[in-house]
C-alpha positions as CSV (number, residue, x, y, z in Angstrom):
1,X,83.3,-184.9,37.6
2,X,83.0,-188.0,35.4
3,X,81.0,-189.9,38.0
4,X,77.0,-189.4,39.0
5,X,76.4,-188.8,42.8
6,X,74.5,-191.4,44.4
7,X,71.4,-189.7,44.7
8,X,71.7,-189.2,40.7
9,X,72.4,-192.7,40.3
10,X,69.8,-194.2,42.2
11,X,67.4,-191.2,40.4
12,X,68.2,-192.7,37.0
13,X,67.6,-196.5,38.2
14,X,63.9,-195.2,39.8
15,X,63.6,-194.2,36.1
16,X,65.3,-197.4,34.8
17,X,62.8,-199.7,37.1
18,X,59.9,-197.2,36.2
19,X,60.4,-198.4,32.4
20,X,60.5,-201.7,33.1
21,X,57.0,-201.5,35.0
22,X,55.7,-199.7,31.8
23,X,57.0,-202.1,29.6
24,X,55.6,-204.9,31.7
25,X,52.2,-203.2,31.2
26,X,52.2,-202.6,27.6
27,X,53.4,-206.1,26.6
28,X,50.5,-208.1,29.1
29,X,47.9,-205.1,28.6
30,X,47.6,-203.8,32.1
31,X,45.8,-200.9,31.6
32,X,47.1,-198.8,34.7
33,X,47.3,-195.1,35.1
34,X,50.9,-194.1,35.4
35,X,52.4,-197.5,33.9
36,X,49.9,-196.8,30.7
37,X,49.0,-193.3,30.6
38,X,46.3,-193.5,27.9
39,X,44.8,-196.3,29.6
40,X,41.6,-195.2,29.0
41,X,41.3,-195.4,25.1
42,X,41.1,-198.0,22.4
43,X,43.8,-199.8,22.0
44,X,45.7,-202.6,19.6
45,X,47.4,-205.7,21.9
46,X,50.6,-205.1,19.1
47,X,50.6,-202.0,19.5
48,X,51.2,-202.2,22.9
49,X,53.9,-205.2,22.4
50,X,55.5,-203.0,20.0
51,X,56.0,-200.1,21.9
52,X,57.1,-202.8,25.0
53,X,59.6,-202.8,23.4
54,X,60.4,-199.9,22.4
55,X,60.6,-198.9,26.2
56,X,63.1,-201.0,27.0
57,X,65.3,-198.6,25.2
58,X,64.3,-196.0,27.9
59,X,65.2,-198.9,30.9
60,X,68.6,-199.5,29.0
61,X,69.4,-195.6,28.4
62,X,68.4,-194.9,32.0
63,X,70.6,-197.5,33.6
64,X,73.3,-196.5,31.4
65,X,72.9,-193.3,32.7
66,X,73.0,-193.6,36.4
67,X,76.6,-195.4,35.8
68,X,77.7,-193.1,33.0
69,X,77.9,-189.6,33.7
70,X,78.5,-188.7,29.7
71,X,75.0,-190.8,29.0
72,X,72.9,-188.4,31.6
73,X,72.3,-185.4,29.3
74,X,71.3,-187.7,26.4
75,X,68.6,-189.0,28.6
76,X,67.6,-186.1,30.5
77,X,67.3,-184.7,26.9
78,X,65.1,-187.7,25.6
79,X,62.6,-187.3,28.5
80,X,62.1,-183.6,27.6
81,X,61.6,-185.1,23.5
82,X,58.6,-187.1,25.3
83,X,57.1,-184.3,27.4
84,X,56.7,-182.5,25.0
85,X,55.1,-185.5,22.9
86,X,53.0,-186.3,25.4
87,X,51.8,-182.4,25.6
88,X,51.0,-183.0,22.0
89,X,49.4,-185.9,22.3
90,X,47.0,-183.9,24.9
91,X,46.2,-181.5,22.9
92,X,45.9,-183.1,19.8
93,X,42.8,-183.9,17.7
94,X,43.5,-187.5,17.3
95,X,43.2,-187.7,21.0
96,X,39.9,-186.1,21.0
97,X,38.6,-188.2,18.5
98,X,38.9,-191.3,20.7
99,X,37.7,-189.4,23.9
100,X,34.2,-190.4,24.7
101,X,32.3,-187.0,24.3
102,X,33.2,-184.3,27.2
103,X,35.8,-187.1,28.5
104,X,38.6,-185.1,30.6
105,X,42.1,-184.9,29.5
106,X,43.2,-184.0,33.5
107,X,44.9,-187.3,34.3
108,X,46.7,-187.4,31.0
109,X,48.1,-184.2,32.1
110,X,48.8,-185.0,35.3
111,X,50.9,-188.0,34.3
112,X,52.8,-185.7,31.6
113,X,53.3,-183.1,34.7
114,X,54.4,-186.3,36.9
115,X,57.0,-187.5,34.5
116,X,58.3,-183.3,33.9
117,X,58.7,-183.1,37.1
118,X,60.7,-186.2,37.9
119,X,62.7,-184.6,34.3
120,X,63.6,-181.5,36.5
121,X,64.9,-183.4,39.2
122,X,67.1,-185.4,36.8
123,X,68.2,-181.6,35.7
124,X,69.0,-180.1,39.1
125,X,70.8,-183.4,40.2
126,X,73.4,-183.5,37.0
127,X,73.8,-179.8,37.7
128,X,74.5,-180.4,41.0
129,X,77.0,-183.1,40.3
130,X,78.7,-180.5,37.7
131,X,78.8,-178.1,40.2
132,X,80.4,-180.4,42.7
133,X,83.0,-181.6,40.2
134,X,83.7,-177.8,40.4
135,X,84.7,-177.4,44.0
């Protein structure tokens, strides 16, 4: 199959629309869980412009891949590359360092298990298109 079903199309533009809501945040400093998921620690306003920016090459590879079959793996394969940076992130010492003493780590985690989640889905559905392609 050289085509994404529906349901995998409109799964990569909820991911497309997703980035462009995070981007949104970083660049005018909306510090909102979900759209900023260290939105609880000290941040730099360029920081946050920069990596604006650098999401929108997430919102461009995720509507490429909703109309491109052949770009789906590359981007189901980038969001596990930022799982697992977020997972070390969590666990890292720099983290902690920022953390106000005994501060939780939970939501960070939940947002990492949010976004692994919504990676598996993206996995079954381009399986299930292959599988399609084979009947």
């Amino acid at each position: 199959m050289n085509e994404n079903s529906k349901t995998t199309q409109i799964a990569f533009l909820a991911g497309a629309l997703y980035f462009c809501f995070m981007a949104a945040a970083h660049f005018f400093g909306i510090k909102l869980p979900v759209l900023f998921i260290y939105y609880d620690t000290p941040f730099h306003a360029y920081q946050d412009k920069i990596i604006s920016f650098a999401v929108l090459a997430y919102v461009a590879l995720f509507y490429c891949a909703s109309k491109l079959r052949a770009v789906a793996m590359p981007a189901i394969i980038v969001l596990a590359l930022t799982v697992l940076g977020l997972a070390s992130v969590n666990v890292s010492d720099a983290l902690q360092l920022v953390l106000a003493e005994g501060q939780s780590t939970v939501i960070y985690w939940l947002q990492t298990v949010a976004i692994l989640f919504y990676l598996l889905l993206l996995l079954f559905l381009y399986h299930k298109d292959g599988r399609s392609s084979l009947d």
